[in-house]
N, C-alpha and C positions, 0 to 999 in steps of 0.2 A: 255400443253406446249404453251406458247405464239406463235403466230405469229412473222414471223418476220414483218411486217406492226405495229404490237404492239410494238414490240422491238424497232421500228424506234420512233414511237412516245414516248414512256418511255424514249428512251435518249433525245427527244427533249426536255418534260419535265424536264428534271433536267438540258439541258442547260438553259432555260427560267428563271430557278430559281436562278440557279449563276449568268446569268445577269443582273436577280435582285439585287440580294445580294449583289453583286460587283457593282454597281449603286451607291445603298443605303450609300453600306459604300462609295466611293469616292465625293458622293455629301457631306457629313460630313468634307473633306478635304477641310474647306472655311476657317482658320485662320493661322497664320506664327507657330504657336506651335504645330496646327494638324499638316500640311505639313509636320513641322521638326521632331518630331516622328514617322510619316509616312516611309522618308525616311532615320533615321537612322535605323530605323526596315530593310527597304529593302536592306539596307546596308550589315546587316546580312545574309540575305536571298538572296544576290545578284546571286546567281545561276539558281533563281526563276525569273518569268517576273514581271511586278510590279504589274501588276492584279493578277498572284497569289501569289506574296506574302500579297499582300493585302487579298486575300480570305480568307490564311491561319492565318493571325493575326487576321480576325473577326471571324472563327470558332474556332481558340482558346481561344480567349475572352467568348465565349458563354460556350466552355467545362469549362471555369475556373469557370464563374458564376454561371454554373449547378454542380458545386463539382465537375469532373470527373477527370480533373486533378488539382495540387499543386499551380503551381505556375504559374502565368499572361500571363507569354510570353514561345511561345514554343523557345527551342534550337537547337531542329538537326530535320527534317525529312524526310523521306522517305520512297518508299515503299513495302509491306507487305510480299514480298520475299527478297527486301535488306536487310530488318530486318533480317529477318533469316538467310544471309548471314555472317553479324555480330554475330552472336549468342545470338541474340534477338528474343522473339515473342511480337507479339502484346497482350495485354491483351485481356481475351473475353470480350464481350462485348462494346471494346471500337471502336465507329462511326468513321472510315477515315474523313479526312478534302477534301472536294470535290473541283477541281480544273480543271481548261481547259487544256487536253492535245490535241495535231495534231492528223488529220488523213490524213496519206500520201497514194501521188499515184506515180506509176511509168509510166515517160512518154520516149518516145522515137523520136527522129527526121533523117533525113540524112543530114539533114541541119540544125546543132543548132541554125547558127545566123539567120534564117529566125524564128521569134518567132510565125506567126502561122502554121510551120509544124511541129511542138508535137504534136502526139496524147498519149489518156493515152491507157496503158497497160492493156488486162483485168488480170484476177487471175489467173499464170501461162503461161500467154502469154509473149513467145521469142521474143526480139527485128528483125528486119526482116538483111539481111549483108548487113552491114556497117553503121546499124544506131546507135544514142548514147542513151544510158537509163540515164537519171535525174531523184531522187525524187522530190515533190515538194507537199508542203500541201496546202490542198483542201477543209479541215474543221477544227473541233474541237471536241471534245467528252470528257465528264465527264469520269476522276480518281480519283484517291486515295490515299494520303499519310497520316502517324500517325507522329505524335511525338515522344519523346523521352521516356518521360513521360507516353505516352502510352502504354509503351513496357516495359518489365522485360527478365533481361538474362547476359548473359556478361557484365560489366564494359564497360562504355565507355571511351576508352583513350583521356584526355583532352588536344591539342597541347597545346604549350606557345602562351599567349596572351601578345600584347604588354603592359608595366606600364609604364606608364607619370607623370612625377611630373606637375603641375601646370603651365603653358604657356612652359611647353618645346615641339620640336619639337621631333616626331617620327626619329630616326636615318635613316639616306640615302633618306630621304622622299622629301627635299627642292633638293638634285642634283635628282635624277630620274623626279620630274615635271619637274625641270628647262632644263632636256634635252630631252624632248618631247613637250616643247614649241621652243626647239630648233630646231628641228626635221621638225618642222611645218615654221620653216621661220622667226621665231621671237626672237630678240637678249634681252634676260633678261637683267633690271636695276635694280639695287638698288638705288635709293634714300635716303637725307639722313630727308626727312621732307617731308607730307603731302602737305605743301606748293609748291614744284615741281609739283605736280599731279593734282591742280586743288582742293585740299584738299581730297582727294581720300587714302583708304588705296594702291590701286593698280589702274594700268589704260592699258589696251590694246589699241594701239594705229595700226589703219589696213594701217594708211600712210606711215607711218616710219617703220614698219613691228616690233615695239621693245613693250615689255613687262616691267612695272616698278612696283618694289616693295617698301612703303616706310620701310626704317629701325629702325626707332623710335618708332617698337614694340618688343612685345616678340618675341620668334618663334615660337612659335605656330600660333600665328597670321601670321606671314609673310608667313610660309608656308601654309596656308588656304587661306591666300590673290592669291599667287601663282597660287594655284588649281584652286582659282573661273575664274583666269584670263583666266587659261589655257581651262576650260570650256567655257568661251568665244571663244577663240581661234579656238574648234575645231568644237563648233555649230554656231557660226556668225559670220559675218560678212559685207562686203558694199555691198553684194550682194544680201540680208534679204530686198529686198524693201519694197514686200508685204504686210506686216504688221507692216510695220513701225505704226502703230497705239496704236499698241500691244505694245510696248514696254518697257511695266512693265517683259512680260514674260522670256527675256532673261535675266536680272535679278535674276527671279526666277528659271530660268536655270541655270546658272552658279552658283551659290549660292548653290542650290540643289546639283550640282554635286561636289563641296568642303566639305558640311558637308556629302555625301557619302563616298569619299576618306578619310575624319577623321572620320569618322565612325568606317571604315573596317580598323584601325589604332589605336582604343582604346580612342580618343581624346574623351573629354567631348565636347559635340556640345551645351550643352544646352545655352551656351552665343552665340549662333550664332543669326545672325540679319538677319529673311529668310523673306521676305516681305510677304505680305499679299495678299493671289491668290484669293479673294472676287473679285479685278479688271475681273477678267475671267467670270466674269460673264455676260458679252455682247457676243455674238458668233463672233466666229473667222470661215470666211467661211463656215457659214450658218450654223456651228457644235452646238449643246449643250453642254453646257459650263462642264458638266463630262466628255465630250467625248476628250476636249480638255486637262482634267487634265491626264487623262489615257494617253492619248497618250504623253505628256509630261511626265507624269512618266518612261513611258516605254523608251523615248527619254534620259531620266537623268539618268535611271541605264545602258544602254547600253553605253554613254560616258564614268561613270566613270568607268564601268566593266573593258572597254577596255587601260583607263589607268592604273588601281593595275593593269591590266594581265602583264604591259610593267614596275611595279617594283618589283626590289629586296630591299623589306623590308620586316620586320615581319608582318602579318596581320592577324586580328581575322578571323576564319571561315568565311564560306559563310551558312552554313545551313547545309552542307554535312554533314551526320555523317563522323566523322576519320572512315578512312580504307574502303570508299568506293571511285572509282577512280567519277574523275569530270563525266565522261559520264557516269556512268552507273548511276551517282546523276540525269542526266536529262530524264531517263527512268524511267518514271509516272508508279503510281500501278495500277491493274486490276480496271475495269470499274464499274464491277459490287458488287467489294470486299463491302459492306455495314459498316462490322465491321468486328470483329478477327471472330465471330461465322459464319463467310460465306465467306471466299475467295474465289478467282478464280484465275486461270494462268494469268500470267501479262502479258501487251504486251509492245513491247520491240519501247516506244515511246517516244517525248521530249519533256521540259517542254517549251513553247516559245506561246509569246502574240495571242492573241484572233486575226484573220486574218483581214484585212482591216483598222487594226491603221495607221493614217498617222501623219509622225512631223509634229510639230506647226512651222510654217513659224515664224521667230521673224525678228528683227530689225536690222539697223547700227546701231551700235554706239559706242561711246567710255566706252571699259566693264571696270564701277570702279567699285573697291572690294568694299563692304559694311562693 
C-alpha cells in the first residue's frame, strides 16, 4: 500500500505532466487560425476553463489518432459517475482525459474584512462563536473526465441547435449585446458608412461613452461587430496604461470574445479576421509569452461566459451532457479513475483555472471591430 508521502508525489507527478502538456499545446497557439479554432472549441466547452478545455481537445486529438475513439472532436463530457447518472458507462478500457481540478480549504475569520485573520480549518474542525467559514482553493490536483464517445448506454437527448442562413444574425442576439453595452454606460450607434468610423467596421469610443456600429453590412457582421465592441467595453479601457505597448492584445481580446459569442450561437466564424498573437512573444511583465496566452484565454472565455449567461437566445451546448444540471457539470471525476477498468468515488469538486493566472494588462484605445 503506498505511502501517503508517495501518494503525494504521484499526484505531483501527473500535475508536472499536464503542465507540460498544456504548455506544449498553448505554445502551438502562435497563428489567427490556431487561435480561432482554439477558441471556437472553448466555445463549446465554455463550462471548462481554457486550460482545460485545451487539455481536453489535445487528449482527444491523440485518442482519435490511436483509434480509440470515431471522430476528431469530442461532444459532451463528463465524469465517470455523471455518466452513470445519465445511464451511461464508460467503456472498459477507455483512459479519462486528465485535467486540473481545486483543492479547497475551509477558512474561518471573526473579522472577514481584516484579510489576515482567516485561518484554515483542520478536517472536522468547528468554526470557534461568531466566526465565518469561507472556502477558498489552495491548490489543484489531477481528474477525470470521458467523452461521449467513450461511453455506451442511454441515447443521448440532442437540444436544438441554432441554423443560420449565410450573414444572417442569430434571433435576439444584436438587442441582448446592445443592452449590456447599455448597461455598461455606453449609448449604441448605428452608422450608415465606414466612413463615420474612421473606416472601422465598429468603434468604442471611452470619451463620448457611445458604441457605433457601421450598417453597410450584413447582420451577421453588424452583430459580431457589436460583440467585439462590447468586449472592448468590459475589458478596457483609458485606464489600461500599462501596457499600453501591448496593444495588439486588446484586439485579440475583443475579437476572441465575438467569435466566442458566435460560436456558442451556431455562426460560422471561419471568415473572422483574428489577428495574429506571434506579436506576444515579447513578455508582458517579465511573463513567458504562454503564460500570457493562458491567462488571456482564461480572460476571454470568462468575458464572453458571462455575457451568453445575460442572453435569452438559443445557444449551442457548453460541453454538458443534456440532463446534467450546470454544477454538477463542474464536479470533476475521481482522481485516481485511470480508465472504466478502475474507478473510484468521485470527489464532489470544480472545474476552474490552474491558481495564480493573472489578466493581461492591455491598452487605451479606441476598440475598432476588425
Amino acid at each position: 500500500m503506498a505511502t501517503r508521502q508517495e501518494a503525494r508525489e504521484a499526484r505531483e507527478a501527473k500535475l508536472d505532466e499536464l503542465h507540460e502538456r498544456l504548455t506544449g499545446a498553448v505554445e502551438r497557439l502562435v497563428s489567427g487560425p490556431d487561435w480561432a479554432r482554439a477558441l471556437a472549441f472553448a466555445a463549446r466547452f465554455r463550462s471548462r476553463s481554457f486550460n482545460n478545455a485545451t487539455l481536453i481537445w489535445l487528449q482527444h486529438m491523440e485518442a482519435f489518432e490511436a483509434g480509440r475513439v470515431s471522430e476528431p472532436f469530442p461532444s459532451y463530457v463528463a465524469g465517470y459517475k455523471q455518466w452513470q447518472q445519465l445511464g451511461r458507462q464508460v467503456e472498459k478500457g477507455q483512459p479519462g482525459y486528465q485535467i486540473l481540478a481545486p483543492v479547497t480549504g475551509r477558512f474561518a475569520s471573526a473579522n472577514p474584512a481584516d484579510a489576515d485573520s482567516w485561518r484554515r480549518l483542520g478536517k472536522g474542525e468547528k468554526p470557534r462563536p461568531g466566526e465565518v467559514v469561507r472556502s477558498k482553493m489552495v491548490g489543484v490536483r489531477p481528474a477525470y473526465v470521458w467523452d461521449a464517445s467513450q461511453t455506451s448506454g442511454d441515447p443521448i437527448p440532442e437540444p436544438p441547435a441554432p441554423r443560420l442562413l449565410e450573414g444572417e444574425a442569430p434571433a435576439g442576439l444584436w438587442d441582448g449585446l446592445a443592452a449590456q453595452v447599455e448597461a455598461a454606460g455606453f449609448a449604441v450607434l448605428r452608422v450608415p458608412h465606414e466612413g463615420m468610423i474612421h473606416g472601422a467596421n465598429g468603434m468604442t469610443d471611452y470619451t463620448a461613452n457611445t458604441v457605433a456600429v457601421r450598417e453597410n453590412m450584413d447582420p451577421a457582421a453588424q452583430v459580431k461587430t457589436l460583440a467585439h465592441e462590447l468586449g472592448h467595453v468590459l475589458l478596457h479601457g483609458p485606464d489600461a496604461e500599462e501596457a499600453r505597448q501591448h496593444r495588439g492584445i486588446g484586439e485579440v481580446e475583443a475579437e476572441s470574445v465575438a467569435l466566442m459569442i458566435g460560436a456558442a450561437h451556431g455562426m460560422d466564424t471561419s471568415g473572422y479576421t483574428i489577428p495574429y498573437v506571434s506579436t506576444w512573444a515579447a513578455r508582458v511583465d517579465g511573463r513567458e509569452p504562454v503564460e500570457v496566452v493562458k491567462a488571456t484565454g482564461e480572460r476571454v472565455r470568462k468575458t464572453a461566459l458571462a455575457i451568453l449567461d445575460q442572453l435569452d437566445t438559443e445557444q449551442i451546448g457548453d460541453g454538458t451532457p443534456p440532463g446534467l444540471d450546470r454544477d454538477a457539470a463542474r464536479r470533476e471525476a475521481p482522481a485516481h479513475a485511470r480508465s472504466a477498468a478502475e474507478p473510484a468515488a468521485p470527489r464532489r469538486v470544480a472545474s476552474l483555472p490552474e491558481p495564480g493566472a493573472r489578466p493581461v494588462a492591455v491598452p487605451a484605445f479606441e476598440g475598432r471591430g476588425l
